[in-house]
C-alpha positions in Angstrom: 18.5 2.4 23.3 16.6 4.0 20.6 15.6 2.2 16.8 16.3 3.6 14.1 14.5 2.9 10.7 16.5 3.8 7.8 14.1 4.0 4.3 16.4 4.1 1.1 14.3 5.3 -1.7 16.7 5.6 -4.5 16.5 3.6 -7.9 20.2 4.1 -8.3 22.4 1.8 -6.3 26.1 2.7 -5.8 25.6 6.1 -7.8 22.7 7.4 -5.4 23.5 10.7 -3.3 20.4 9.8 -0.8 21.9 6.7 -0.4 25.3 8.1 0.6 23.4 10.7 2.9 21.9 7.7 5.1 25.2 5.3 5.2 26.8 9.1 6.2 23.8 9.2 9.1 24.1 5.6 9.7 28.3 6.0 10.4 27.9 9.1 12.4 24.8 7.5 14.9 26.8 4.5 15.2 29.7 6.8 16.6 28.2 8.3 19.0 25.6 5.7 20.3 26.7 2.5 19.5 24.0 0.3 21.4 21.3 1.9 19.0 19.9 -0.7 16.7 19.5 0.1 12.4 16.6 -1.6 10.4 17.0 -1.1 7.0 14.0 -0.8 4.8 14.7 -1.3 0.9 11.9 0.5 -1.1 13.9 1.9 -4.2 15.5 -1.6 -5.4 13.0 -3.5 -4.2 9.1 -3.7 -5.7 6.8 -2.0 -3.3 3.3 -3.2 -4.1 0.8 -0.8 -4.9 -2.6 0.0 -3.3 -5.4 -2.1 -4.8 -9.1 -2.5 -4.7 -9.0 -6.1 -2.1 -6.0 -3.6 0.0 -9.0 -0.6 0.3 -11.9 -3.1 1.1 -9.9 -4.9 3.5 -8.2 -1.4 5.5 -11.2 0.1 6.0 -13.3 -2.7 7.6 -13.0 -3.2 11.4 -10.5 -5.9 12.4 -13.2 -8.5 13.4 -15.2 -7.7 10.3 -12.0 -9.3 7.9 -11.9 -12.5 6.2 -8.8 -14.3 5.1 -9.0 -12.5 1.8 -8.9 -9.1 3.4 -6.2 -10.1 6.4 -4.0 -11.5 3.0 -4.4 -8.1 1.4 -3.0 -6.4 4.1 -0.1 -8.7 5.1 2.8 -6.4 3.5 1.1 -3.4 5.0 0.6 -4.9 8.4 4.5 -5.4 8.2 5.0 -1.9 7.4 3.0 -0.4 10.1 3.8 -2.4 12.7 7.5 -1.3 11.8 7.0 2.1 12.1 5.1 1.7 15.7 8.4 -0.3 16.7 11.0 2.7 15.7 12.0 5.7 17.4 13.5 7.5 14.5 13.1 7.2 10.9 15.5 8.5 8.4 14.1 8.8 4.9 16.8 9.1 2.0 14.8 10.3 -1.5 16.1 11.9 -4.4 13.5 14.1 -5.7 12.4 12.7 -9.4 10.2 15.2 -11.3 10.4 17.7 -8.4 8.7 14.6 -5.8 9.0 11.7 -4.8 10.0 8.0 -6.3 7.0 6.2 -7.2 8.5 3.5 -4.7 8.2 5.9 -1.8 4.6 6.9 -2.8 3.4 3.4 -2.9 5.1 2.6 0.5 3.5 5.9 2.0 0.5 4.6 0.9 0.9 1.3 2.3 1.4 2.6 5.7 -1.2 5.4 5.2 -3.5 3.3 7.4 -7.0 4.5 9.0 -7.2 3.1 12.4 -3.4 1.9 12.3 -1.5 5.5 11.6 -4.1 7.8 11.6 -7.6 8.6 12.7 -11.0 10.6 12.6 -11.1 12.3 16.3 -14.7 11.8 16.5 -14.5 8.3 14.6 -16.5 9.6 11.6 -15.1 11.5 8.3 -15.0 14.7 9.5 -11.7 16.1 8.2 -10.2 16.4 11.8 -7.1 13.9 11.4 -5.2 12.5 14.4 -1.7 11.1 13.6 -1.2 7.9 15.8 2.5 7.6 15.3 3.4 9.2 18.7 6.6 10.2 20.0 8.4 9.7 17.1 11.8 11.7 15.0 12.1 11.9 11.0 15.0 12.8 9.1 14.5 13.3 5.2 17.9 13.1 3.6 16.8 14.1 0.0 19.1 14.6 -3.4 18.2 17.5 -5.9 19.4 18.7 -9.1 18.4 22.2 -8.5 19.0 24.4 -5.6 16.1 27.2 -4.1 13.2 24.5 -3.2 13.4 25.7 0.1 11.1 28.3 2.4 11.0 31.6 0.1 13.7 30.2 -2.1 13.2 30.9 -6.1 11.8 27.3 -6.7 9.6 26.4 -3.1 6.2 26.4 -5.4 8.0 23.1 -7.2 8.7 21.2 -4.2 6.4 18.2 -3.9 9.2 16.5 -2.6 9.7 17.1 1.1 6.8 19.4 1.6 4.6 16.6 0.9 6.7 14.0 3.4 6.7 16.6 6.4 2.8 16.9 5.0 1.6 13.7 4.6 4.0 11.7 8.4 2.3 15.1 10.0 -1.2 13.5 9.3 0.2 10.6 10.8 1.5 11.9 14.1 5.5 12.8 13.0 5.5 16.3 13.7 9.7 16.2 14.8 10.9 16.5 11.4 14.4 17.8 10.1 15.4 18.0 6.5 18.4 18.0 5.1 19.0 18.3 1.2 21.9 17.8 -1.0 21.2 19.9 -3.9 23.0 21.1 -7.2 24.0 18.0 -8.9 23.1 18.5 -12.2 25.3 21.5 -11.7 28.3 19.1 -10.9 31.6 20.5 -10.6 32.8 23.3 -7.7 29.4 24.3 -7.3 28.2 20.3 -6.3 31.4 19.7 -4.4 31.2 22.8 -2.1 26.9 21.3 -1.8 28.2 18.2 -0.7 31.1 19.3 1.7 28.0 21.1 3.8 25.7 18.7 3.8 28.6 16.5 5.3 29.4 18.8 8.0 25.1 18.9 9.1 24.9 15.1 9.0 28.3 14.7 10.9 26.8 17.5 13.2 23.6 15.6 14.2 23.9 13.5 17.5 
């Protein structure tokens, strides 16, 4: 039985194509293994706390170092991490907002972007020689653009801070098994979006 850890970045509610990519996922997993379990992690509706001076104090001491102001700092992000480390697969659904990320997504990569915890200095000290600590595990980024071409030696890759920087920044922390999938065109609407979204369906349904 494998865990799945769906992350719903999307400000929009019903009208959100990233959303409708992951309930798509979430439909066609549940078909073909049904004793797979779903955690659902809201970080577009919901307020993800940002980073602050107590959180950095408190992350980069060693766990016998912390007081109770620095283990109360990290409560939210000890949450986080520890939900990560308990998932198989994660399944990211983003729409890109001023060609990256929603500012809800950067705050929760940031909350998880944990030295010691997600990621680590091979010799111990800053060196630049990253290890990823999240081992073993599978990310899907289901991602919503307006445009087309953001994609490897497409018209528009240089602009895509979107899901260049999430394969970039879950590499540092160990995810290397990444496939992306993007639903593009929309601002294009019409024929053009309906024929986007028809092939996208058929890779989701595909997956499995």
């Amino acid at each position: 039985m494998k865990k799945l850890l769906i992350i719903n970045a999307s400000v929009r509610g019903e009208r959100s194509y990233s959303r409708m990519l992951t309930q798509l996922f979430i439909d066609n997993w549940k078909s073909r293994y049904p004793e797979d379990r779903f955690t659902l992690r809201e970080i577009g509706l919901e307020v993800i706390p940002a980073i602050d001076e107590k959180w950095i104090a408190g992350a980069f001491l060693k766990s016998e170092d912390k007081n109770a102001e620095n283990q109360a700092a990290l409560q939210f992000s000890n949450e986080l991490v520890r939900e990560l480390k308990e998932h198989d697969i994660y399944v990211i659904g983003t729409p890109m907002y001023n060609w990256s990320i929603p500012s809800g997504l950067k705050s929760y990569i940031d909350q998880v972007m944990r030295i010691n915890e997600t990621w680590k200095f091979r010799s111990g000290k800053p060196d630049g020689d990253y290890i990823g600590l999240l081992e073993n595990k599978k990310m899907y980024i289901l991602s919503s653009r307006g445009d087309t071409g953001y994609g490897k030696h497409e018209k528009n890759e240089s602009m895509n801070f979107q899901t260049s920087y999430l394969q970039f920044v879950f590499g540092m922390m160990g995810v290397k098994d990444v496939s992306t999938i993007s639903l593009d065109n929309e601002e294009f609407g019409g024929e053009i979006f309906e024929k986007s979204k028809q092939e996208i369906f058929q890779v989701i349904n595909a997956i499995g």
